[in-house]
N, C-alpha and C positions, 0 to 999 in steps of 0.2 A: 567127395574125398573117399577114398579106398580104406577103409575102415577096416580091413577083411585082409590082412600082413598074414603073407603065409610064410609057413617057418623055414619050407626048404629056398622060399625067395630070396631068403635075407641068408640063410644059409651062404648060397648061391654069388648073393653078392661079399659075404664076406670072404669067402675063397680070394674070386677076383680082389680085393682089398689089402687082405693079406701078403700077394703077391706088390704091389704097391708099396704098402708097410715097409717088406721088406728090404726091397730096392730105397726105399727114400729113407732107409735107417741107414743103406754100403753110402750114401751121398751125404750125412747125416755132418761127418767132420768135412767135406769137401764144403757146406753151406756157408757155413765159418769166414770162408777163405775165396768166398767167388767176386768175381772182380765186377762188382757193380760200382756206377759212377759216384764220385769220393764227394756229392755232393747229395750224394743219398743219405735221408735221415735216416740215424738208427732209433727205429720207434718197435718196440715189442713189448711184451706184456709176460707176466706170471701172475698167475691164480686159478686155484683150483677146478676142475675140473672131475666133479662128481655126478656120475650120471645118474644115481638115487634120488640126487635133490629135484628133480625134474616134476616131482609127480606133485611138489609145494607149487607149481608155477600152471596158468593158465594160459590159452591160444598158443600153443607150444607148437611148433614146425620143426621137422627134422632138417632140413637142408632147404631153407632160405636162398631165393636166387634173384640179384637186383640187376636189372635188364631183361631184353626180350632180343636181342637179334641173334647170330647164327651160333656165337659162343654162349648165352643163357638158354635159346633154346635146346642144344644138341644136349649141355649138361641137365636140361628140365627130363629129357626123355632118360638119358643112364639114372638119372635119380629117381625116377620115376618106375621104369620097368623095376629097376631094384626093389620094389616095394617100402621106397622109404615116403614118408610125407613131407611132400614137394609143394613149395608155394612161388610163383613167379612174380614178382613187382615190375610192371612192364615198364613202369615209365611215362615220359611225357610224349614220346617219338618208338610206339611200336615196332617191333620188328630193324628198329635203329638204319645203320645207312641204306644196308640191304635196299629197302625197301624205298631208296629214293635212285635206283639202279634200273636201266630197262634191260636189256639183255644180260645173260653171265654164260661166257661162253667156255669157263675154265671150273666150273662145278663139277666134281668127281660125279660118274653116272649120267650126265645129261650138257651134252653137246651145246645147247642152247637153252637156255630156260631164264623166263622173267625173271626177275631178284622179289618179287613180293610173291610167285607162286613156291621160290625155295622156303619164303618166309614163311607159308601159308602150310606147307607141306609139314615143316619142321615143328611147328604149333600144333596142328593136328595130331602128331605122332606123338608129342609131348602130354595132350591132353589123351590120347588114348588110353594112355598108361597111366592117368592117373593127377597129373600134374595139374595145379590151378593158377588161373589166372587172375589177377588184380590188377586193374587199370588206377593208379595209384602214384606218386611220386613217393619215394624217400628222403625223408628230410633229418634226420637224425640217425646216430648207429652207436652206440656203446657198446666200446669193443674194452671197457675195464673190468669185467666180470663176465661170467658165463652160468646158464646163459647170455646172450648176447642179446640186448634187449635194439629193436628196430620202429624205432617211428613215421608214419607215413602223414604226408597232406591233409590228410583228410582224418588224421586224428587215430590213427590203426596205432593199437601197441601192441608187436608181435613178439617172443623169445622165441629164438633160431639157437638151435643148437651147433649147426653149422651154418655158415655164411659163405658163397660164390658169388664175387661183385664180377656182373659182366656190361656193366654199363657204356661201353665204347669211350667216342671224342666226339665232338662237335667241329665243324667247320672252322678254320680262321677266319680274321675279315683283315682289311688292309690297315685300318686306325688311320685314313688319311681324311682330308676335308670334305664335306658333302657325302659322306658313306652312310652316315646315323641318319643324313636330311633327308635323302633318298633311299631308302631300306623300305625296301618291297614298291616301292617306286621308280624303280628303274634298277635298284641293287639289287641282287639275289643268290643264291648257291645252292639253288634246287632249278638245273634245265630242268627234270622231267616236269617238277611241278609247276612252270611257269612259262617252257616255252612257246605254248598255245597263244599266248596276250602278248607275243612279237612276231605274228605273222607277218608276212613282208618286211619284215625291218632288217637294219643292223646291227649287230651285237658286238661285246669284245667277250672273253673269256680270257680270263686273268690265272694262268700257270702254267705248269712245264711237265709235269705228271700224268699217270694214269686219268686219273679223274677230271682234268683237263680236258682229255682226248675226249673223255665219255659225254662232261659236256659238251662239247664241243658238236659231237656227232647226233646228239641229242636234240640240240638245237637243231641243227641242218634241215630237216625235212618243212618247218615251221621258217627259218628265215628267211630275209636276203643272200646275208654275208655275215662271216662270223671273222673276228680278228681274232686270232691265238696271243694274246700276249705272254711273252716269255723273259724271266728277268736274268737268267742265263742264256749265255752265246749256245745252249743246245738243249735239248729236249730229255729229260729226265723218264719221261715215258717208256714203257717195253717196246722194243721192236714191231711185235706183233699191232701194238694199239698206235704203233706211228704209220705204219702199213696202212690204217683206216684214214690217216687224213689225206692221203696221195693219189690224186684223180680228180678233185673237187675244185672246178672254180670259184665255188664258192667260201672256200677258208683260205683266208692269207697268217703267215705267221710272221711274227715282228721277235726278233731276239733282242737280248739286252737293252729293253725297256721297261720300265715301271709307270704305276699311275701313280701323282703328286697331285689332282685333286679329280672332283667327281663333280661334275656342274650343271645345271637345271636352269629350270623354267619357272621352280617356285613348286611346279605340281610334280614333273617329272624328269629325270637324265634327259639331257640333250646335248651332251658333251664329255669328253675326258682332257685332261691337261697330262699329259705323258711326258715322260723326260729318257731319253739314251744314257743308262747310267754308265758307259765308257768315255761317250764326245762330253755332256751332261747341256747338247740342247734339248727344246724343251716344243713343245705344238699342242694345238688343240687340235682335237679328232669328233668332227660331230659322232654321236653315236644315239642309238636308244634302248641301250640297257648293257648294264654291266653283271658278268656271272663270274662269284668267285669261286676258284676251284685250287686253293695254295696250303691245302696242308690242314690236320686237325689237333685240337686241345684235347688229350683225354678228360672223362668226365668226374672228375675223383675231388673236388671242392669237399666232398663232407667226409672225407676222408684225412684229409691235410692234419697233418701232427696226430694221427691214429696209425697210421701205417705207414711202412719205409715204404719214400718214393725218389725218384732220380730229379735232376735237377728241370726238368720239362713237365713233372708234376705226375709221370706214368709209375703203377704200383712196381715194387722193386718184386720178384718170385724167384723163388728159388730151383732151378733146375737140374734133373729130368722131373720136377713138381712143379704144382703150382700154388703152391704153399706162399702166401705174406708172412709177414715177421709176425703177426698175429696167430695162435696154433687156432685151428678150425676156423680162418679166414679163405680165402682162395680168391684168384681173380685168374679173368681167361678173356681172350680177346685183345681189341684195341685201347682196352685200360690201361693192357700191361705191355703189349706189344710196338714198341716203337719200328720194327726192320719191314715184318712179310707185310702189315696188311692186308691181308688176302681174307674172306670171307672162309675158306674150306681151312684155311691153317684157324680161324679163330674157333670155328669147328671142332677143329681136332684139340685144342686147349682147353674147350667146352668139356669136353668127352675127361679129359686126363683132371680136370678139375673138380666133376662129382665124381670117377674113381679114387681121387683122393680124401675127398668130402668122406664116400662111404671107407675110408679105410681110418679116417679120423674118429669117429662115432664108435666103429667096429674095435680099433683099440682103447677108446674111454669105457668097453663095455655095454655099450650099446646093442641088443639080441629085441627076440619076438617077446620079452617080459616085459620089460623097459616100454617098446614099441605100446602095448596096450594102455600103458598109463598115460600114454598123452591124451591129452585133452583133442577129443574129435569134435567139439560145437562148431568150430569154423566158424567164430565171429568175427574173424575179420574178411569176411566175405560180404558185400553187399547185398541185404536182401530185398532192398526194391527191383532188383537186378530183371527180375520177371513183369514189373510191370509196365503196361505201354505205356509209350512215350507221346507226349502231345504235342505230336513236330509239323508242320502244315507245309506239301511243297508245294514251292511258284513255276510257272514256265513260263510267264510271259508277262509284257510292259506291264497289261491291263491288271492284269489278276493281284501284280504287285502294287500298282498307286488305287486298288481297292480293296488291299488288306491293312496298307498303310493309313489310309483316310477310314477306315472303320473302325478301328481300335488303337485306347490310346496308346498303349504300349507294344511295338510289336520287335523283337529282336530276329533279324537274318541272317544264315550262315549260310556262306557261299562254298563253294566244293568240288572235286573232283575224284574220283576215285582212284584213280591213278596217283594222288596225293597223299606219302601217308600220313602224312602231318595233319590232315585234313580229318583224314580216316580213322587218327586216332583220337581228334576229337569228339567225332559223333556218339560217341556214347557217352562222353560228359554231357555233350549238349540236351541230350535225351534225357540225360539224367536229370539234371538241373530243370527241366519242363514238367518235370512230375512233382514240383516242388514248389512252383510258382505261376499256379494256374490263373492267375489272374496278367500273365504275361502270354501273348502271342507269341509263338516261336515257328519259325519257318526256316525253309531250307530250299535252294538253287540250287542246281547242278548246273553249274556253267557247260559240262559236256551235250547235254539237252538243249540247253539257254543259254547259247553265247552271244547272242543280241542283246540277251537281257543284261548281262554281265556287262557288254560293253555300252549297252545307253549306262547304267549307272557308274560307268566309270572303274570298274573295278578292274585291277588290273598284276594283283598277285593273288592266290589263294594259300593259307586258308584267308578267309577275309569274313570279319565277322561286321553288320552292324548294329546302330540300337535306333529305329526311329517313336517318338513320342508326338501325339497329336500331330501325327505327317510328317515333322521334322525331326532332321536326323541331327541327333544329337551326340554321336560316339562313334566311334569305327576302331578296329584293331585290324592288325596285317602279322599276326605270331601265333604261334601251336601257346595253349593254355590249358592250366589241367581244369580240373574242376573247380577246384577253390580258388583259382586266379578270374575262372570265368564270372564263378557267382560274386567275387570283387568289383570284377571291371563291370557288369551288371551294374549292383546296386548303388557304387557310385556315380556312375551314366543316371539314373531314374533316382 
């Protein structure tokens, strides 16, 4: 942590802030009166706000930021160059959708560029300046006094003087029959991460969207045939990303159809039951795997009755701010964003959310005096963090039915790194091996091992399992933070 707040920094930043300030005090009666949906709760708060009392309180963070993709990172770095002390809660899914994207061909600066090297870029620049990172979930936030006290999974109690939730959405799923029986078994909403385990086969891809498309194309190179299913008579997709499906014998697209159930073998999809919601016949379609691409939930559950939100459950902010009905709250991104979507606009929400942050602090009185009373221990930093982990990798049949037949406990996490779901477990899993050394813990890369992966059957990642005396007594197919992992552990054993 940057211990070392120089004065013309904050200076520096409170200029810029000021300017903020003052804008978002001419907007101050328009906030009153903006036409957000009449099914938005009116949830706000009064209470002091005395920046003195700060030096009674320990593990103190100056601008708290929950998420990690293009809107928490971009806000990690303004908050960060500023010299304020900046803490990032990444989450359970680093770097958020970004990061389950293979090309991004509409990033300001760069023509083409992976979605996990922006992620990768943006983190680095964030850490440069300053900012830390926590591989951590949020699971609590009391936002009735201020500081704003913040509790994580794994027991972190932090006060934020300020708060920027950029925590995104989460995929939909259809809530139709056979979708929970087969998940991760033929169901999915991660091509990049999945579509290696449908070589040769045939797919559907279930929407009408950008992200449809990208599935869609995603798949391609790995399938047979991909069916676009569409529940609209036309394609909701940009131009440009319908342009990519045209030329390809390989995608067929079906309009105004929907899937009414999802149907198997017991192990895995081997079918869909479709219906034409205009005629409302109805067919089975053999198929071998279904990817959904129909739309997201933003991620705001621990938020619900703390902050004004619209009737879809996205934080309500106030505009040209990004100010919640909470004062020194903020959210940026797909939290709050229902319309663009776009990675560079959650960016630029990033960016306008810590200049707000720093113009919040700056008018409670917040300067380089204040700054030195906080608390620098950084105990909510892991400090096993540095020591190695006792991960053991497999590449092959043998290596594996003789780690399994020598020890009785052995747990393996299967992986890819093009995964980031995968990729953001690995440091739980490491973690958690430094802690239960009397457990074997290994690790596959299916990219290395995909013989291996597929004699044992594996056929989504991440994919964890736990064998005991040779037999395998547990398996998971879901991203888990750490304390879910050391759950699903010790109840397995």
């Amino acid at each position: 942590m940057n211990s070392n707040r120089k004065f013309w920094g904050l200076i520096a930043c409170g200029v810029i802030s000021l300017g903020v300030v003052i804008l978002s005090s001419c907007w101050s009666v328009r906030d009153s009166s903006l036409p957000h949906s009449s099914s938005a709760s009116a949830v706000s708060a009064e209470f002091p706000i005395d920046i003195q009392t700060i030096a009674h309180y320990s593990n103190v963070v100056d601008v708290l930021i929950i998420g990690s993709g293009p809107a928490g990172l971009s806000a990690a770095e303004y908050c960060a160059r500023n010299k304020l002390k900046t803490v990032v809660i990444e989450g359970i899914n680093p770097g958020g959708q970004l990061m389950r994207t293979s090309y991004v061909e509409n990033w300001p600066g760069a023509p083409r560029a992976l979605g996990a090297d922006i992620i990768e870029a943006l983190h680095n620049q964030a850490a440069q300046f300053g900012a830390e990172f926590i591989s951590d979930i949020v699971t609590e936030v009391n936002v009735a006094a201020w500081p704003f006290v913040v509790t994580t999974e794994s027991g972190l109690v932090i006060h934020a003087l300020s708060i920027i939730i950029a925590t995104g959405a989460n995929p939909r799923t259809l809530g139709v029959e056979g979708e929970q029986r087969y998940w991760a078994a033929g169901v999915s909403t991660c091509a990049i991460c999945d579509a290696a385990f449908y070589e040769g086969k045939n797919v559907i891809v279930v929407g009408g969207g950008d992200s449809a498309v990208e599935e869609t194309m995603q798949l391609l190179p790995h399938v047979a045939h991909v069916t676009l299913l569409v529940r609209k008579k036309y394609l909701r997709a940009a131009p440009s990303m319908q342009e990519r499906l045209e030329g390809s014998d390989k995608i067929t697209v079906i309009y105004n159809t929907e899937i009414e159930k999802i149907l198997g073998d017991e192990s895995h999809v081997n079918a869909v039951q479709i219906y034409n919601n205009i005629s409302g016949e109805t067919q089975q379609l053999p198929i071998d795997g279904v990817f959904l691409a129909i739309g997201h939930i933003p991620n705001t559950s621990i938020f619900k009755n703390k902050l004004a939100m619209d009737e879809e459950g996205y934080i309500v902010v106030h505009p040209p701010s990004q100010k919640t009905s909470i004062p020194g709250i903020f959210a940026a991104g797909d939290v709050e964003d229902r319309h663009y979507r776009q990675a560079g606009v959650a960016a630029g929400s990033g960016i306008k959310a810590a200049l707000d942050a720093a113009a919040f602090l700056t008018e409670h009185g917040f300067n380089e005096s204040i700054a030195t009373q906080i608390d620098d221990a950084d105990a909510y930093l892991d400090v096993h963090a540095d020591e190695p982990a006792a991960v053991t990798m497999i590449d092959s049949s043998a290596a594996f039915n003789a780690l399994i037949a020598e020890n009785d406990i052995v747990i393996v996490d299967f992986y890819a790194h093009y995964c980031s779901s995968c990729m953001a477990m690995m440091p739980r899993y490491a973690a958690l091996s430094r802690t239960m050394p009397s457990v074997i813990f290994a690790k596959v890369d299916i990219e290395k091992s995909p013989q291996l992966a597929k004699d044992l059957n594996v056929r989504s990642i991440p994919h964890l399992r736990i064998y005991k005396k040779g037999q395998l007594v547990s398996s998971s197919n879901r991203p888990m933070s750490k304390k879910e992992l050391a759950t699903f552990i010790k109840a397995a054993l």
